[in-house]
N, C-alpha and C positions, 0 to 999 in steps of 0.2 A: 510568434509564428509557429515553432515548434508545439506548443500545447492545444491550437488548432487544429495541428496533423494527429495529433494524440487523440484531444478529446472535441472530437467534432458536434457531439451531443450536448457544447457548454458553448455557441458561438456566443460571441460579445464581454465573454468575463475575462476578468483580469486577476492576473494570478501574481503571488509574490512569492518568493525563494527566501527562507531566513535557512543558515546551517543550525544543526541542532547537531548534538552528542547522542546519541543513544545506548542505554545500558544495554546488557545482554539479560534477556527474558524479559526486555519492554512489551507490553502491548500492543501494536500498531491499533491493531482494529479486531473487534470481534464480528464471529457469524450472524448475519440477520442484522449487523447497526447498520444507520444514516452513512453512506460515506462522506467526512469532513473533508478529511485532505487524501493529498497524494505524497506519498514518500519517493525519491528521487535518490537511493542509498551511492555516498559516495565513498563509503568504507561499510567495513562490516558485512554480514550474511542477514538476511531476513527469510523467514518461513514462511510458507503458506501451508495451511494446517486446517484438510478436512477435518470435519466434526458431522459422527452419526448423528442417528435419532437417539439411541441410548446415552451417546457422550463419549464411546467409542473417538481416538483420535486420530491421524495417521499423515505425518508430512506430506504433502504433494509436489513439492515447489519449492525454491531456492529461488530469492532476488537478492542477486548483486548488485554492482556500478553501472552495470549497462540496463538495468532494471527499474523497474515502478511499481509502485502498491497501491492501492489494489487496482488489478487489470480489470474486474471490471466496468468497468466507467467505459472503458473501449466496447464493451460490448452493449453500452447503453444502461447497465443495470443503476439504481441509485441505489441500493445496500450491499452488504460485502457477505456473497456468497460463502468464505472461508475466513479464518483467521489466520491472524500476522500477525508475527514478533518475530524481534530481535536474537537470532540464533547466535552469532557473533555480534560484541560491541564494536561500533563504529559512528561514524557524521553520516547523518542524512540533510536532503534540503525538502523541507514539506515546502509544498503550495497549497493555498484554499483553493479547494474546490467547491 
């Protein structure tokens, strides 16, 4: 029910919760990928980290516990406008998306 109100642009899928550990300086996602999953952080800090045209880089964003990665899927996008990692190590729960 919840990931309907979230991600109303995926009716019909089904989504699975595994917890994962994540190191500090993980990955989540790079600028311009596919987005696969959704991170659901229920410990740790995660970045969101414009990136110029040059490579210029510059935090924009902090996702905590009350937070999700990448937002946007809410705005209907299917690639991940910025990058994400792990600013603090902590558990997350991904879902496929």
């Amino acid at each position: 029910m919840i990931f309907s109100l979230l991600f109303p642009s995926m009716p019909g899928r089904w989504f699975h919760l595994q917890p994962i550990d994540l190191p500090r300086d993980f990955q989540i996602g790079h600028k311009d990928s596919a987005i696969a999953y959704h991170y659901f952080p229920e410990a740790g800090v995660a970045s969101m980290v414009a990136v110029s045209p040059v490579g210029e880089r510059a935090e924009v964003g902090l996702i905590g516990r009350e937070g999700v990665t990448p937002l946007a899927t809410m705005a209907g996008a299917s690639r991940q406008p910025f990058e994400f990692m792990m600013q603090v190590s902590g558990g997350c729960s991904p879902a496929l998306g």
